[in-house]
N, C-alpha and C positions, 0 to 999 in steps of 0.2 A: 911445211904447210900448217903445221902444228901452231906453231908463233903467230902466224896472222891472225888465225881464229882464234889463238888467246885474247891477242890484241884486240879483235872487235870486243870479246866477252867483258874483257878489261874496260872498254870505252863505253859498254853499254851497262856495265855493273857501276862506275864513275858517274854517269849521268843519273843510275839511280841514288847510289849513295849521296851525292849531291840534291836530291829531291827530299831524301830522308834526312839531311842536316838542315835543309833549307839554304844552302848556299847556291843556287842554280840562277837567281838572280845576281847575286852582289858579284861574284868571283868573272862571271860568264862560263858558259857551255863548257867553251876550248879548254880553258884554266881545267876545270872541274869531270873532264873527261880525261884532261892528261894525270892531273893527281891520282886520279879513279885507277888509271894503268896501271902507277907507279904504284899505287898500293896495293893493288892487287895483287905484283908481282911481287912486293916486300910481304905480304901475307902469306903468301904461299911458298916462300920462302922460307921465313920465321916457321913456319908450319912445318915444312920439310925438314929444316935445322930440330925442330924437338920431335919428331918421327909422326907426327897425327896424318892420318892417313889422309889423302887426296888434297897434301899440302906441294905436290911438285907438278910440275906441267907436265912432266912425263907420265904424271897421273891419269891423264884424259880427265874430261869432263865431266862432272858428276857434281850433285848434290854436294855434299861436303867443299867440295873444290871451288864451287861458288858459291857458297856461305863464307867461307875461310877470304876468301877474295872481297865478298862486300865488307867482312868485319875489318880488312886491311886495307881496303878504299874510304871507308867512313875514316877510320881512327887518321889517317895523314890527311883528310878532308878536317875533321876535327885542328889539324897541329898549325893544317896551313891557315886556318881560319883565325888560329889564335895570335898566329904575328899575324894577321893582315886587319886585323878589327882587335885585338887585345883583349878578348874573350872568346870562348866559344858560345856558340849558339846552339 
């Protein structure tokens, strides 16, 4: 049960970080919802791998855990922005 409520937190931290780069027009929604996931979860991740607290999903939800998630849904929203337009925005 754990992983779906990631995955909404994931699609709806995407949809913000997508608002914060301004990518929510060019990419679309879906695009930018899915990246939103995938960084969440490489954030929290990367997080987990250097020990910072409320970087693993086993973590439960908290403050840190979605900061640490929108800073690794922007930065891949940032990478994919940059091969898809050749700059970031």
């Amino acid at each position: 049960m754990g992983i779906i409520i990631w995955l909404i937190v994931g699609g709806v931290i995407g949809w913000i970080a997508s608002m914060i780069m301004k990518t929510d027009g060019q990419q679309g929604i879906i695009l930018n919802v899915i990246v939103g996931i995938v960084g969440a979860f490489l954030g929290g991740w990367l997080a987990g791998m250097f020990g910072i607290a409320g970087g693993s999903i086993g973590s439960g939800i908290s403050i840190p855990s979605i900061l640490i998630s929108l800073v690794g849904a922007i930065i891949l929203l940032a990478i994919v922005n940059l091969f898809r337009r050749g700059r970031p925005r």
